[in-house]
NUVEXKE-732939 format. One record per residue (C-alpha): residue in one letter; x, y, z; residue number from 0. Coordinates in pm, whole numbers, padded with zeros to 5 digits. Example, Ala and Ser with C-alpha at 12.3 -4.5 7.8 and 13.67 -1.06 7.14 Angstrom:
r A&east 01230&north -00450&up 00780&k 0
r S&east 01367&north -00106&up 00714&k 1
This chain:
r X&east 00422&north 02934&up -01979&k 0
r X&east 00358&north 02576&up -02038&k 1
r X&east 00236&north 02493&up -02398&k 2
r X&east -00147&north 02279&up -02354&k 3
r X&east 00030&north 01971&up -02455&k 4
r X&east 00245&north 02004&up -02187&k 5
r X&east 00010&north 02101&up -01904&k 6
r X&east -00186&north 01770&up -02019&k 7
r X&east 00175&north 01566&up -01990&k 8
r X&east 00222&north 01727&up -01632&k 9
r X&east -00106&north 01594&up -01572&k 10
r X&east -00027&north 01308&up -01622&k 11
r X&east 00282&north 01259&up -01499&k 12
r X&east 00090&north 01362&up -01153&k 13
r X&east -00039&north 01008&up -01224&k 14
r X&east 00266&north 00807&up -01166&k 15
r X&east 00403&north 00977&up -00844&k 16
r X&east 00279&north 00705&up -01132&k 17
r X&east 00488&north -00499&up -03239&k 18
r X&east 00480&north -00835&up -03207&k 19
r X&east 00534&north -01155&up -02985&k 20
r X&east 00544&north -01543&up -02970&k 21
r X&east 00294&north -01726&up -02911&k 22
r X&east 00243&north -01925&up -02580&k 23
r X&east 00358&north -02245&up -02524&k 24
r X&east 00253&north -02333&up -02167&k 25
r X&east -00059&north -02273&up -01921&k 26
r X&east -00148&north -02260&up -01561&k 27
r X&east -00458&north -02347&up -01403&k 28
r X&east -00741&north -02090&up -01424&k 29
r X&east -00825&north -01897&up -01098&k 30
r X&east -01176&north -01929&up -00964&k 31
r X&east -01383&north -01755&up -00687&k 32
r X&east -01378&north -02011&up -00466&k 33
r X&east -01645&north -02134&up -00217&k 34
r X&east -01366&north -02078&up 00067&k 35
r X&east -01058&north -01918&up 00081&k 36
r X&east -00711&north -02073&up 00196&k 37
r X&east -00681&north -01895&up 00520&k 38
r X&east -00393&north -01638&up 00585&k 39
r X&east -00167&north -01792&up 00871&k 40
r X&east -00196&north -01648&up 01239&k 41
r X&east -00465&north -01374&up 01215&k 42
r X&east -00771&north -01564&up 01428&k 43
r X&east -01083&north -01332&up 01406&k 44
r X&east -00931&north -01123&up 01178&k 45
r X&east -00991&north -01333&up 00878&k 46
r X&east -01373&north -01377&up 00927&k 47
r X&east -01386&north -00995&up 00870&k 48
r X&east -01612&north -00916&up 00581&k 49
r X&east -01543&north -00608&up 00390&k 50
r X&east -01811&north -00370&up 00404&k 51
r X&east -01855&north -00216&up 00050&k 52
r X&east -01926&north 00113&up 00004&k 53
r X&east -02000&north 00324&up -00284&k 54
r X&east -01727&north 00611&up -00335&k 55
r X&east -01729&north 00789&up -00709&k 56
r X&east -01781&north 00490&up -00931&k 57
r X&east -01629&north 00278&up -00715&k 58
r X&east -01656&north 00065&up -00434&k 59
r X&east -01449&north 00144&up -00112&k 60
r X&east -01419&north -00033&up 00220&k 61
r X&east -01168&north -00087&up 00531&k 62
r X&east -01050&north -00358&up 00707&k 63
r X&east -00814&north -00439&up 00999&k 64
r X&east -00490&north -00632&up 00999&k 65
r X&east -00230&north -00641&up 01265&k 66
r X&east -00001&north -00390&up 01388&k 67
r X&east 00264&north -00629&up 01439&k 68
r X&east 00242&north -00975&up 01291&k 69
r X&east 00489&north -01112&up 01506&k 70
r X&east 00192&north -01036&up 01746&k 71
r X&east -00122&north -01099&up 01550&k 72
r X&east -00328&north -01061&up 01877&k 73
r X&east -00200&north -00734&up 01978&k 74
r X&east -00280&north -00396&up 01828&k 75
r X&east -00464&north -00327&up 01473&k 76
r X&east -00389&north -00061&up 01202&k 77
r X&east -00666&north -00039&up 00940&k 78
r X&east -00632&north -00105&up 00549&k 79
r X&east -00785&north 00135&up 00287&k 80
r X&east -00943&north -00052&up -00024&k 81
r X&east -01123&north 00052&up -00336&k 82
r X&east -01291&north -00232&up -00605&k 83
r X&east -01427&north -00172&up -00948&k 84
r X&east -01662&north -00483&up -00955&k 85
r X&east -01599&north -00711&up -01261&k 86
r X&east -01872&north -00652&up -01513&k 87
r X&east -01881&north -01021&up -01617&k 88
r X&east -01891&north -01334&up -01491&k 89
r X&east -01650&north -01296&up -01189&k 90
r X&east -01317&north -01526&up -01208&k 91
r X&east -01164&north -01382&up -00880&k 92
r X&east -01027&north -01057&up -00796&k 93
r X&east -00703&north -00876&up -00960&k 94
r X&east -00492&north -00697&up -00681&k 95
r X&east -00343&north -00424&up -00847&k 96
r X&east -00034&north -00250&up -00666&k 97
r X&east 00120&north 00094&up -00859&k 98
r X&east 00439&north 00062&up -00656&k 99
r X&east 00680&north 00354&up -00472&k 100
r X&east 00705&north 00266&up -00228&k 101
r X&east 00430&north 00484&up -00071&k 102
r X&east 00190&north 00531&up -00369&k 103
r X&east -00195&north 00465&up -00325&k 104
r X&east -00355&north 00167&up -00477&k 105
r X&east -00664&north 00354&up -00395&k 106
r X&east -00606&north 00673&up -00603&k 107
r X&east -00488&north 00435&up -00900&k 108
r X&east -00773&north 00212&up -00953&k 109
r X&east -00991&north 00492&up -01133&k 110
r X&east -00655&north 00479&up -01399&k 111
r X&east -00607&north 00116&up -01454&k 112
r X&east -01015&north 00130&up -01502&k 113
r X&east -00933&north 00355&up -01800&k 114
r X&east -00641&north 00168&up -01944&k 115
r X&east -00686&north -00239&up -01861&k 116
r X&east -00876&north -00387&up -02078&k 117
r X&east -01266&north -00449&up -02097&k 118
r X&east -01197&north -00824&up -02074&k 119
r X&east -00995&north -00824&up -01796&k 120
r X&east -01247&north -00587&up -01625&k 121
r X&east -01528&north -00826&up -01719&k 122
r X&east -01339&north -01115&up -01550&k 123
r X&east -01191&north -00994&up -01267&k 124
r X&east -01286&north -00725&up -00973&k 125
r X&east -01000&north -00509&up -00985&k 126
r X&east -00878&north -00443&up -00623&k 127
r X&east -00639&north -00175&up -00506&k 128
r X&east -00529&north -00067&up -00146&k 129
r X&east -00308&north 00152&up 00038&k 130
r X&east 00002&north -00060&up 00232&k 131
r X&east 00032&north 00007&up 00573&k 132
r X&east 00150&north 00333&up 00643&k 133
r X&east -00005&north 00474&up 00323&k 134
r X&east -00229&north 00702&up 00209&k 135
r X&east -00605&north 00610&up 00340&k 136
r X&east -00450&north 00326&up 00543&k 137
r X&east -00315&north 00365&up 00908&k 138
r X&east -00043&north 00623&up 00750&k 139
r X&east 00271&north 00746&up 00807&k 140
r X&east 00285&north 01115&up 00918&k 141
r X&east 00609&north 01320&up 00956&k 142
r X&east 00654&north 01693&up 00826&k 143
r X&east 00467&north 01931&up 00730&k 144
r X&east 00470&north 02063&up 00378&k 145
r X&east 00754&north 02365&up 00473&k 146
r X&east 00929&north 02125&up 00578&k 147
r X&east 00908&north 01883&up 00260&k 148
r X&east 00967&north 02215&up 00056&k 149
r X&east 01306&north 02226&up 00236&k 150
r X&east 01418&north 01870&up 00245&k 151
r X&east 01284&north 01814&up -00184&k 152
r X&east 01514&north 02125&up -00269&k 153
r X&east 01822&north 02065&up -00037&k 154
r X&east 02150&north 01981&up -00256&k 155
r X&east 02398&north 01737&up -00106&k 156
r X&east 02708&north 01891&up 00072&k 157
r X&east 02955&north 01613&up 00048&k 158
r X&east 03166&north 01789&up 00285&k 159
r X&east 03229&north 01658&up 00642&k 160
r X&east 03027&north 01926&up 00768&k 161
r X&east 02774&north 01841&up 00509&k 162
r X&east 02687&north 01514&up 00554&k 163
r X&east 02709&north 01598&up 00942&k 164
r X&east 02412&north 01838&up 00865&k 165
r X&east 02248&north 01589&up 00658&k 166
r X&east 02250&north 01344&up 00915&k 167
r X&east 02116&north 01566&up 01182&k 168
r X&east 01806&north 01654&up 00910&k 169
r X&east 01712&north 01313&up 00889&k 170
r X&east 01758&north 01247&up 01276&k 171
r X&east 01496&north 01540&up 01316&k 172
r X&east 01309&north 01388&up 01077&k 173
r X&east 01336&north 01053&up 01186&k 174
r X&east 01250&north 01146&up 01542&k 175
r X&east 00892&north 01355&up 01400&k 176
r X&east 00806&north 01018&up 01217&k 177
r X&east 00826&north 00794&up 01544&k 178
r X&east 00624&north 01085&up 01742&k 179
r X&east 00357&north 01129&up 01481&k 180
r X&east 00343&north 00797&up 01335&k 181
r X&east 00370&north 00566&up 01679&k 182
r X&east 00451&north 00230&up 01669&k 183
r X&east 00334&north 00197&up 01313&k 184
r X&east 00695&north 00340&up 01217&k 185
r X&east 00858&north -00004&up 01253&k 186
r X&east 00613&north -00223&up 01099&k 187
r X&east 00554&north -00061&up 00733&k 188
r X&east 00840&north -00319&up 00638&k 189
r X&east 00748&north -00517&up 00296&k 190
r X&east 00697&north -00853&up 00482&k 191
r X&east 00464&north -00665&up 00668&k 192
r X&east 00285&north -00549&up 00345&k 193
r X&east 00287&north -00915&up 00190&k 194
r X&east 00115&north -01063&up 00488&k 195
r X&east -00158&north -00778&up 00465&k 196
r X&east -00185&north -00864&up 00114&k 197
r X&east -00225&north -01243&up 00229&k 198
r X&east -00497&north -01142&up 00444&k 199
r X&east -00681&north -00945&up 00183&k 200
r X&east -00705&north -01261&up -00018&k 201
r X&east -00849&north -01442&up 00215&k 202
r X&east -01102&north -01186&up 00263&k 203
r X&east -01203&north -01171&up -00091&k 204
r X&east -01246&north -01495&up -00074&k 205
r X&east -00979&north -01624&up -00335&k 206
r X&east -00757&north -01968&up -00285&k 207
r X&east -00450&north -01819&up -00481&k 208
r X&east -00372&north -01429&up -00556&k 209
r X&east -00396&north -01273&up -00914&k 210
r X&east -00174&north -00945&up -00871&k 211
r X&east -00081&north -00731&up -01102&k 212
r X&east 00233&north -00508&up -00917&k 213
r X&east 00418&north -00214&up -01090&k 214
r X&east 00814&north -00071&up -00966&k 215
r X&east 00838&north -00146&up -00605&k 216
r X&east 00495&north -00309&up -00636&k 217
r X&east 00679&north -00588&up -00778&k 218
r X&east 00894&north -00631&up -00466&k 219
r X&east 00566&north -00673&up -00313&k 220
r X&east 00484&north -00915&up -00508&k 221
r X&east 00819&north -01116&up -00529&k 222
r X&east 00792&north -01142&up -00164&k 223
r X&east 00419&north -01240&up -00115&k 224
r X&east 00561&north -01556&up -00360&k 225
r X&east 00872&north -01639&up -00104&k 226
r X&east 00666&north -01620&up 00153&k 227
r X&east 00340&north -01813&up 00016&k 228
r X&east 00441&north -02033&up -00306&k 229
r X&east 00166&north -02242&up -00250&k 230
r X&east -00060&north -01918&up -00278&k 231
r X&east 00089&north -01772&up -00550&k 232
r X&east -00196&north -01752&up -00856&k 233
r X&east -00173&north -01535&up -01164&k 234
r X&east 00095&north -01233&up -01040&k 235
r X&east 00278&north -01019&up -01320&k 236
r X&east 00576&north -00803&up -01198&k 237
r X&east 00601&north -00523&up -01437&k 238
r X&east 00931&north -00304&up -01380&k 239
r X&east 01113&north -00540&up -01157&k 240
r X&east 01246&north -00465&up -00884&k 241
r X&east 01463&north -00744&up -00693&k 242
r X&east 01441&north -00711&up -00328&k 243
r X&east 01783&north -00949&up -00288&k 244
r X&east 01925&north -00583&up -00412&k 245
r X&east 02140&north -00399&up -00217&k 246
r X&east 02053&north -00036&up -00122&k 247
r X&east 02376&north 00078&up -00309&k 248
r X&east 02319&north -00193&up -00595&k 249
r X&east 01952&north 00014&up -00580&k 250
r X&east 02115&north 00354&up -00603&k 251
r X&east 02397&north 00278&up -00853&k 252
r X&east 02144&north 00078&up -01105&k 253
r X&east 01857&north 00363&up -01096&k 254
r X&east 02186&north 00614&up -01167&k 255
r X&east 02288&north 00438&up -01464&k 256
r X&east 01917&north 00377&up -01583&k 257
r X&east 01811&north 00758&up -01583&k 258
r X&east 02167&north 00833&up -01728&k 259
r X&east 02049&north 00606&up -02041&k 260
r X&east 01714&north 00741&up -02038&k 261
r X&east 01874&north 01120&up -02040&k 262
r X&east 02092&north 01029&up -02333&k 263
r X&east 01804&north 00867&up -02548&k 264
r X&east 01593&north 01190&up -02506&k 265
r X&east 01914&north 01395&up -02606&k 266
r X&east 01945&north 01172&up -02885&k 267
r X&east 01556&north 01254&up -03001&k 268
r X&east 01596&north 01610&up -02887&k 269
r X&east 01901&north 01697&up -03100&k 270
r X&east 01684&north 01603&up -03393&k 271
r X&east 01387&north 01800&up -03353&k 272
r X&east 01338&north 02205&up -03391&k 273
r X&east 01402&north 02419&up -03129&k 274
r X&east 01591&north 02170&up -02912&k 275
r X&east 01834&north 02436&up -02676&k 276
r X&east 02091&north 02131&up -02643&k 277
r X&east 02373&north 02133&up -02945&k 278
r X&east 02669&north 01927&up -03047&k 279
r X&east 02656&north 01571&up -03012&k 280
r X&east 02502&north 01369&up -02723&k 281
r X&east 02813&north 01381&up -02503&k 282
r X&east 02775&north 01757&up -02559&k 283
r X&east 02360&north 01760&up -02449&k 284
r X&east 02470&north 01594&up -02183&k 285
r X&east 02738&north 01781&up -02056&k 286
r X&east 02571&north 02104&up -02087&k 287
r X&east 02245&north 01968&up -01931&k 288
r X&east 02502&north 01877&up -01658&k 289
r X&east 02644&north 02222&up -01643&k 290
r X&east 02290&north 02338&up -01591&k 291
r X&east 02222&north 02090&up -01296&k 292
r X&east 02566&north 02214&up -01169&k 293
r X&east 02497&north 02566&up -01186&k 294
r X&east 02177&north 02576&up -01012&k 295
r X&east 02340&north 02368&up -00691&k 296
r X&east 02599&north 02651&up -00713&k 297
r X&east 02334&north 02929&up -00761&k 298
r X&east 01953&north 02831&up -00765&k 299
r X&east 01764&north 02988&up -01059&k 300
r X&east 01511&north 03192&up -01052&k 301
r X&east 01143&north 03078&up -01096&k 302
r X&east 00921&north 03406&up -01039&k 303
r X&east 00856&north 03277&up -00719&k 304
r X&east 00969&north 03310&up -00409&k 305
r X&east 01105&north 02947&up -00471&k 306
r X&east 01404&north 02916&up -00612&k 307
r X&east 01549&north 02619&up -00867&k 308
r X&east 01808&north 02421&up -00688&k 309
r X&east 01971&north 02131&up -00834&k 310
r X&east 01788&north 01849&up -00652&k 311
r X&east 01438&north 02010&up -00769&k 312
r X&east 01591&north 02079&up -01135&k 313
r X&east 01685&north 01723&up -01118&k 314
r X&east 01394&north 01584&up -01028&k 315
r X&east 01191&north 01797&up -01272&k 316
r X&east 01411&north 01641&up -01539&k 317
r X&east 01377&north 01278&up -01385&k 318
r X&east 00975&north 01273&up -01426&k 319
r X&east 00955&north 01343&up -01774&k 320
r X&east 01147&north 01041&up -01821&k 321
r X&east 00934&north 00807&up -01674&k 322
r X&east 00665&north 00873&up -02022&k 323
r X&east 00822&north 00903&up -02360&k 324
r X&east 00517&north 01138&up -02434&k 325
r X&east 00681&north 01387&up -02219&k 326
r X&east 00989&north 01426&up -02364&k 327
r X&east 00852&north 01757&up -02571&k 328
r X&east 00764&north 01910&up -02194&k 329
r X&east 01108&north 01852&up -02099&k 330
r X&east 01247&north 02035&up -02397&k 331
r X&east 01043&north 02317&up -02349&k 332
r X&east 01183&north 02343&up -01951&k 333
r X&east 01505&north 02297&up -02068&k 334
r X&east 01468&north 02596&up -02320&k 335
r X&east 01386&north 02865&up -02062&k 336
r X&east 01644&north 02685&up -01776&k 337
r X&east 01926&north 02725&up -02066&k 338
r X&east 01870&north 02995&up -02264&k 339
r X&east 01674&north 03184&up -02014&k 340
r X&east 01796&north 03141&up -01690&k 341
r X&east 01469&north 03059&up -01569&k 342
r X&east 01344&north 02758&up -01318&k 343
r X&east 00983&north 02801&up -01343&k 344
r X&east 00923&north 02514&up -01568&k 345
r X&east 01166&north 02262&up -01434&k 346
r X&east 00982&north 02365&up -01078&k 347
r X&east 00629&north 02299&up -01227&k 348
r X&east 00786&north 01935&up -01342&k 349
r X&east 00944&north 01897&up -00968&k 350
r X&east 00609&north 01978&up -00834&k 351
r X&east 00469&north 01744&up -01040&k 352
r X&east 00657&north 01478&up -00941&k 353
r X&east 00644&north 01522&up -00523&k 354
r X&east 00246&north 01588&up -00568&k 355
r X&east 00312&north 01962&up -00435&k 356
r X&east 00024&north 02179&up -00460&k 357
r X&east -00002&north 02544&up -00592&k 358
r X&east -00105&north 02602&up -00243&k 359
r X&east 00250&north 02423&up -00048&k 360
r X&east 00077&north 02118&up 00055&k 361
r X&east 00114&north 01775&up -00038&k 362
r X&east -00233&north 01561&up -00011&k 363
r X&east -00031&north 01253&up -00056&k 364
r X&east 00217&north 01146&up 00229&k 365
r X&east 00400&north 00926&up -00049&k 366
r X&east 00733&north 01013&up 00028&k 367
r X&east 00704&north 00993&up 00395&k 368
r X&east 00618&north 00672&up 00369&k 369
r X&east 00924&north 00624&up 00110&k 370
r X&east 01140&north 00711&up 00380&k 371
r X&east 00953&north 00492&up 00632&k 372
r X&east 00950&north 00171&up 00425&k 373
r X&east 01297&north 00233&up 00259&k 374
r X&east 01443&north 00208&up 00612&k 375
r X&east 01223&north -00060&up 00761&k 376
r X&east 01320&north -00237&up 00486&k 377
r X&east 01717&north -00196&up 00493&k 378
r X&east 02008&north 00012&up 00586&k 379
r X&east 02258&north 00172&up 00286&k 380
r X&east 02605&north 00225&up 00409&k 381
r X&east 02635&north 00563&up 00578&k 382
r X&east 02990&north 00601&up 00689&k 383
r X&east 03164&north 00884&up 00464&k 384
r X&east 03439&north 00727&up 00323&k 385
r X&east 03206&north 00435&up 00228&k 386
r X&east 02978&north 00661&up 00081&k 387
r X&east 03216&north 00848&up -00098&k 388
r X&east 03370&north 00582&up -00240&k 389
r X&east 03006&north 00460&up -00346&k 390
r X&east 02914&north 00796&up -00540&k 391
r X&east 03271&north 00783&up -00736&k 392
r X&east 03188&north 00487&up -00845&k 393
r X&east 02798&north 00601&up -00895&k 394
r X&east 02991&north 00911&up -01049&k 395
r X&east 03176&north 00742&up -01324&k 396
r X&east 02919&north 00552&up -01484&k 397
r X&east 02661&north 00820&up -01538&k 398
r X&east 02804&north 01095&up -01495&k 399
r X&east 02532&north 01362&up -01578&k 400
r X&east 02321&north 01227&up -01284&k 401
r X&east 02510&north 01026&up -01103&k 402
r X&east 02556&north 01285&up -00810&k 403
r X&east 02161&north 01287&up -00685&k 404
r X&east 02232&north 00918&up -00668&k 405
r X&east 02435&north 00933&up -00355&k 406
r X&east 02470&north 00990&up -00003&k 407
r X&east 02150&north 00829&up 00047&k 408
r X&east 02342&north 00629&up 00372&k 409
r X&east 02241&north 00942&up 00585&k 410
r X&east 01885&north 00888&up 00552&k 411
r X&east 01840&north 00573&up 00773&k 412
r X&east 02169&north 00663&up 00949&k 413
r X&east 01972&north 00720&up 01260&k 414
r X&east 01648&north 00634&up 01199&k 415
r X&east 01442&north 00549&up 01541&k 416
r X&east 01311&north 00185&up 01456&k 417
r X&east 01519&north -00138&up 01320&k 418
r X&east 01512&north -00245&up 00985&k 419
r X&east 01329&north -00548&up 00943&k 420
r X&east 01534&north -00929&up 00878&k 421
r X&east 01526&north -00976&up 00492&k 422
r X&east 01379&north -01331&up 00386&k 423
r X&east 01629&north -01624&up 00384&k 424
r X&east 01551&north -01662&up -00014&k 425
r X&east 01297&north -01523&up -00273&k 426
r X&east 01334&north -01838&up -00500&k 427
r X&east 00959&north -01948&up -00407&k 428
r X&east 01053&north -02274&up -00497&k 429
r X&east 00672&north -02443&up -00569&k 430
r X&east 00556&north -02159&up -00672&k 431
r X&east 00305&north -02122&up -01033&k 432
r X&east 00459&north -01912&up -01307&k 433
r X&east 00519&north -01562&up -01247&k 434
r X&east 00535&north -01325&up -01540&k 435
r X&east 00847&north -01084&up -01503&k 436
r X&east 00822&north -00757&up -01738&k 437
r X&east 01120&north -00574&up -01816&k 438
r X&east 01176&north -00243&up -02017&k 439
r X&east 01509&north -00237&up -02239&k 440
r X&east 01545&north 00153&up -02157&k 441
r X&east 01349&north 00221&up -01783&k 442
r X&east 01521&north 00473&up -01598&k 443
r X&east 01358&north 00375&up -01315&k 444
r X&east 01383&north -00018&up -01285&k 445
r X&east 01666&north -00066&up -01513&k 446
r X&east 01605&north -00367&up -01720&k 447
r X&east 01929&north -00593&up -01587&k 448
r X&east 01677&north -00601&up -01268&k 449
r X&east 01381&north -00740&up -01386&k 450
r X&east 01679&north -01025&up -01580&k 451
r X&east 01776&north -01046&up -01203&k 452
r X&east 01445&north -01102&up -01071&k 453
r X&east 01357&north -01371&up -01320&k 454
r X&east 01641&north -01560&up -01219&k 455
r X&east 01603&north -01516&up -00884&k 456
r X&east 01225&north -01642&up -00889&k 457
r X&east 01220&north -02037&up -00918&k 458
r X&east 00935&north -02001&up -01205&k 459
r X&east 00987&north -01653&up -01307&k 460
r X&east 00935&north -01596&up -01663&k 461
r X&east 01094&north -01291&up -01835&k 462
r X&east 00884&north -01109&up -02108&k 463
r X&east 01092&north -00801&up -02274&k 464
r X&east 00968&north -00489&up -02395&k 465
r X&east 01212&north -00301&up -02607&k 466
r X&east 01109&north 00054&up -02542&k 467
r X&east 01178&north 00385&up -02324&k 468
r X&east 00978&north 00469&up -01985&k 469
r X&east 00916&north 00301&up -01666&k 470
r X&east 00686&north 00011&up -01691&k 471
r X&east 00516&north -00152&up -02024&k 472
r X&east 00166&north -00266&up -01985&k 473
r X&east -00033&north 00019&up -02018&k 474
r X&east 00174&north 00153&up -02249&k 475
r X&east 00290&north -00090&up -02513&k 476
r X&east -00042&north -00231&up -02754&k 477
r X&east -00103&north -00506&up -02833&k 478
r X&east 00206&north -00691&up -02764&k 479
r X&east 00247&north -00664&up -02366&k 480
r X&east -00094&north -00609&up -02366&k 481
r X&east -00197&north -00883&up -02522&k 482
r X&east 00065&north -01147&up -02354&k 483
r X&east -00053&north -01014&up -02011&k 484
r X&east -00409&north -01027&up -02074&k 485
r X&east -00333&north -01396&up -02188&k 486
r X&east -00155&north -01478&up -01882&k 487
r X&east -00407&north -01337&up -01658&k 488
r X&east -00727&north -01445&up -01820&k 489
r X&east -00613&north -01781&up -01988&k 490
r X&east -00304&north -01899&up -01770&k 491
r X&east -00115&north -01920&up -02128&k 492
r X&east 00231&north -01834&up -02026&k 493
r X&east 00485&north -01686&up -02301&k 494
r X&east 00780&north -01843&up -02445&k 495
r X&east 01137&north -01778&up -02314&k 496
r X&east 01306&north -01545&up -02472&k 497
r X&east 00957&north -01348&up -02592&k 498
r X&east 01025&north -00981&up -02699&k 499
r X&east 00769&north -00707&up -02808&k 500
């Protein structure tokens, strides 16, 4: 049984399905609520829409209706889901806030970033999140049932000829359930899409430039509303960077070696603390937490269910307690009972966690339906074998303890029913005001050679480095990243190259 500590850190870890600094040496020019908003391009009646606030909890909720297709912005409509904690000062402007994915609810995360931003951003700024298209309260994305997710979470990749043959017929089925349950949504939850929505929001709040504050994949969001709308581009911090000039297998190969770094610094910790089950050195945690993964692909383990541990869902139990530092003690206690034990149970609890699973076999969220959807509207991986095998040796060899559930992603969007979209000629946004890049020196998620990347690949992208462990730094890391983004959003003071908390 999980200890109370570690029921509170699977909790939280439900959540994310969530020192010092220099001082600032420029500024940019302080966002108002303005009498009249810049208007988003193409969108006619749509932008004289005004959002009809509602209450819902403590908050304030509302829809509104963007295009289905905005090559088409006359044609058919999808809706958008909002939610807005009202500033509880004088009001600067809103704050988009976006927790990333893709596929995770702005909605569901506003009642968080109310508990952890702080009061003087929440005086100065109406803190705005929203579903994408294809998300959550939004027009969603619908495609199996929660069986069915069961099956496809736990399945273990068959390299084999006949394996990825199978594989590819899964996702074909699946692909083909999307496009009949979703409609002609499927191929327009593409990013572009997304940005122009978010374009359109702006203008609805009534705000000239956008304030956005993007985490993970949000941050693709956000590096793509700037390419496409430098002149519109406000106050936006992209923490946990994710470049969208990545390739899908530069994508797969970086996240492989950032959760192999992330799995060594726990072993590291672990091997230093009481009642750790891993012995030896690090190479030798690693190896035998390897062994373990390896053995239940080979032989699932037991759970006392009727659910069995397989080595995708021990996997992914493992990869969501690395996400939080402050789970790494709920990780040691799994790994106690999968190692010394034998048994699953715990490592399922994290995998449940982490896919939103219910004790019940549903999944309220459809987050990684719409993973799937907006992974392959957005781009294609290689999916020929040879290609892909040649792709997970190299994955293989540099991280080898996880390197394996890394690869053979190709077959996903081998045959999925709708094209990907055209990626952007360039994501420089040349004009653009300074954008605040955040990088962690350990994420396993959004390794921290991306958000370098990104900040280079932004014309006015500046790079502020947390050196730390988890995915993402400003909720996490007081005062310092706290206290530089709070500057940057409420004062325009923008920190020094080179800064470091």
């Amino acid at each position: 049984m999980l200890s109370r500590a570690s029921r509170v850190a699977v909790a939280a870890l439900a959540l994310l399905a969530l020192v010092a600094c220099s001082a600032p040496v420029r500024q940019t020019t302080v966002t108002q609520a303005p009498s009249a908003a810049a208007p988003a391009t193409g969108t006619g009646e749509l932008t004289e829409q005004v959002p009809a606030w509602a209450a819902c909890g403590d908050l304030e909720c509302a829809t509104v209706e963007a295009p289905l297709d905005w090559a088409d912005p006359e044609g058919g409509r999808i809706t958008l889901a909002l939610a807005r904690h009202a500033a509880t000062g004088e009001r600067r402007g809103t704050l988009f806030v976006n927790p990333g994915g893709p596929g995770s609810s702005g909605v569901d995360f506003v009642p968080q970033a109310v508990q952890t931003f702080s009061p003087e951003l929440l005086e100065a700024y109406d803190l705005v999140g929203f579903d994408p298209r294809g998300v959550g309260a939004s027009t969603p994305v619908r495609c199996v049932d929660g069986p069915e997710l069961d099956a496809i979470t736990a399945a273990d990749v068959d390299p084999s000829d006949a394996g990825l043959a199978r594989a590819a017929e899964t996702w074909a089925r699946v692909g083909a359930q999307c496009l009949e349950r979703t409609g002609e949504l499927l191929g327009h939850v593409d990013t572009v899409s997304a940005a122009r929505d978010l374009d359109l929001l702006r203008t609805l709040v009534g705000d000239e430039t956008l304030t956005y504050l993007g985490y993970s994949y949000g941050t693709s969001l956000g590096a793509t509303y700037a390419a496409l709308f430098p002149d519109r581009v406000g106050r936006l911090v992209l923490d946990g960077a994710l470049d969208p000039t990545l390739t899908s297998t530069e994508l797969s190969a970086g996240q492989a070696a950032g959760f192999e770094g992330a799995l060594r610094a726990y072993v590291a910790d672990c091997l230093g603390t009481d009642g750790c089950p891993l012995d030896g050195d690090v190479d030798d945690g690693m190896a035998q937490i390897r062994e373990m993964l390896d053995r239940a692909t080979a032989g699932p383990l037991p759970t006392g269910t009727d659910r069995r541990l397989t080595g995708a869902l021990a996997f992914s139990g493992i990869a969501v307690t690395l996400y939080v530092q402050a789970a790494w003690p709920t990780l040691t206690e799994a790994l106690r009972a999968a190692l010394l034990r034998g048994d699953g149970s715990l490592l399922l609890t994290l995998s449940d966690a982490y896919y939103g699973r219910e004790a019940d076999g549903t999944y309220p969220s459809n987050m990684f339906e719409a993973f799937w959807a907006i992974g392959c509207a957005d781009g294609r991986a290689p999916s020929d074998p040879a290609t892909m095998r040649a792709d997970a040796a190299a994955v293989e060899a540099a991280a080898p303890t996880v390197g394996p559930w890394f690869s053979y992603g190709g077959v996903t969007c081998a045959q999925w029913p709708t094209p990907a979209a055209e990626p952007l000629p360039s994501y420089a946004a040349e004009g653009a005001d300074p954008v605040l890049v955040v990088g962690t020196t350990n994420d396993p998620a959004t390794p921290y050679v991306w958000a370098e990347r990104l900040a280079e690949t932004l014309s006015s992208g500046v790079l502020l480095t947390y050196e730390g462990e988890g995915h993402t730094a400003y909720n996490r890391s007081r005062p310092c990243v706290a206290g530089v983004v709070d500057a940057y959003l409420l004062e325009g003071e923008v920190p020094a190259e080179g800064t470091r908390c």
